[in-house]
C-alpha positions in Angstrom: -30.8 -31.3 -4.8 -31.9 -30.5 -1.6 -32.9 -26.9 -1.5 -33.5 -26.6 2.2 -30.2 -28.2 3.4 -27.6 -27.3 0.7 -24.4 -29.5 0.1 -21.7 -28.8 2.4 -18.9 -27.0 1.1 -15.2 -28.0 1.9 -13.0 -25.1 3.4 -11.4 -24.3 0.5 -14.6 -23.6 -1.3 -15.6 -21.2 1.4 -13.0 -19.2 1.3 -13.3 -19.3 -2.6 -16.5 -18.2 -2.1 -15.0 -15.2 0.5 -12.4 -14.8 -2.2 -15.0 -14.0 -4.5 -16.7 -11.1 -2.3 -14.2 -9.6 -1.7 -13.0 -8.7 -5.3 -16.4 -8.3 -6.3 -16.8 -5.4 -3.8 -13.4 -4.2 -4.4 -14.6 -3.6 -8.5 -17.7 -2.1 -6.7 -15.9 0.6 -4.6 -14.0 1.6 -7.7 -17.7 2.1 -9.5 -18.8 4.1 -6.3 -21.7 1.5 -6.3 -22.1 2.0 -2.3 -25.4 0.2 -2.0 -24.3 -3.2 -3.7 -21.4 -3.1 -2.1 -22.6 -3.2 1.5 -24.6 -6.0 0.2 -21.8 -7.9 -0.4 -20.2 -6.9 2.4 -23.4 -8.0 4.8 -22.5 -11.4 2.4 -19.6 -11.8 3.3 -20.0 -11.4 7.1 -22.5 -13.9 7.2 -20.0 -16.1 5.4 -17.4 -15.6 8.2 -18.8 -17.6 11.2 -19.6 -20.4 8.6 -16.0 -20.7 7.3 -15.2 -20.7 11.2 -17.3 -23.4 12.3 -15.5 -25.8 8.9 -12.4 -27.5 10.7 -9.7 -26.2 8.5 -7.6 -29.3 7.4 -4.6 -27.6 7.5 -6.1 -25.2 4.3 -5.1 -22.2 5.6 -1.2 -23.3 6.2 -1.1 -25.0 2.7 0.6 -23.0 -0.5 -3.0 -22.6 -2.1 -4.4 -21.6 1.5 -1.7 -19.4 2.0 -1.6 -18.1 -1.6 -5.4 -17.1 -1.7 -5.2 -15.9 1.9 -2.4 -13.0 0.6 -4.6 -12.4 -2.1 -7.8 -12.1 0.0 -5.7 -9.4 2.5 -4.7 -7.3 -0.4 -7.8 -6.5 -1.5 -9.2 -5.8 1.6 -6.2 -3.3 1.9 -7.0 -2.0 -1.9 -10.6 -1.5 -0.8 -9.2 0.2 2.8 -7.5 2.5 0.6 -10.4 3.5 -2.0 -13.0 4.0 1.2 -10.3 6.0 2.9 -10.1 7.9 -0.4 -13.6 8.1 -0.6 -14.1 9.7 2.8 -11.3 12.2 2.5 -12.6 13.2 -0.9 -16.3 13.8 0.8 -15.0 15.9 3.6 -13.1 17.9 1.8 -16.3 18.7 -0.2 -18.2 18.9 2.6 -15.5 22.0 4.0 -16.0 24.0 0.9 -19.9 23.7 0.5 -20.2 24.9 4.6 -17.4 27.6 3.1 -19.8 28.8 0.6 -22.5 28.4 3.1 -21.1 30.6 5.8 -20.8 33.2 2.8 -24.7 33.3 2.4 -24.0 35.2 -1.0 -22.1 38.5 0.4 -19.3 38.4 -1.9 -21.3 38.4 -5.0 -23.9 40.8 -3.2 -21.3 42.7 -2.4 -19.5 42.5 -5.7 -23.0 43.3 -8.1 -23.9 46.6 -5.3 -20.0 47.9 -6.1 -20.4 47.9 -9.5 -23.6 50.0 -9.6 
């Protein structure tokens, strides 16, 4: 095998392959493993102009095509969702620590010095 050139791949392999990323980092954003998954992601980007330079052989308008296609935009709506989760979830954390911030301590201070 030659390691420098490796085989070509027909289309339908490629977007196996893009397929393949994209569930993985789906399971990944579920796990909250943020690091892997943008390695993935940067994966599967530089997997996109390579499936675009592959003429297509009518895979993309064929039943499996289509098929994996759906699947492959369903996911990448499932992972929308968890990010979108994700980042509401840190804001909202992010407005109650800067709450507790702003407090710098006064109600407990204030709290402890009315009890004595």
């Amino acid at each position: 095998m030659d390691t420098i050139h490796p085989p070509q791949r027909s289309t339908a392999e490629l977007w196996q392959d893009y397929y393949f990323l994209t569930n993985e980092m789906e399971k990944l954003i579920l796990k909250q493993n943020v690091d892997l998954f943008l390695e993935l992601m940067e994966q599967r980007q530089r997997l996109q102009p390579i499936i675009e330079k592959e003429p297509d052989n009518g895979f993309r308008v064929s039943p499996e095509g289509r098929a994996l296609l759906k699947k492959i935009q369903n996911t990448e709506q499932a992972i929308n969702m968890k990010l979108q989760f994700m980042r509401n979830k840190a804001g909202q954390q992010q407005k109650v620590s800067a709450a507790y911030d702003g407090l710098n301590g006064s109600i407990v201070g204030n709290f402890i010095n009315s009890i004595r």
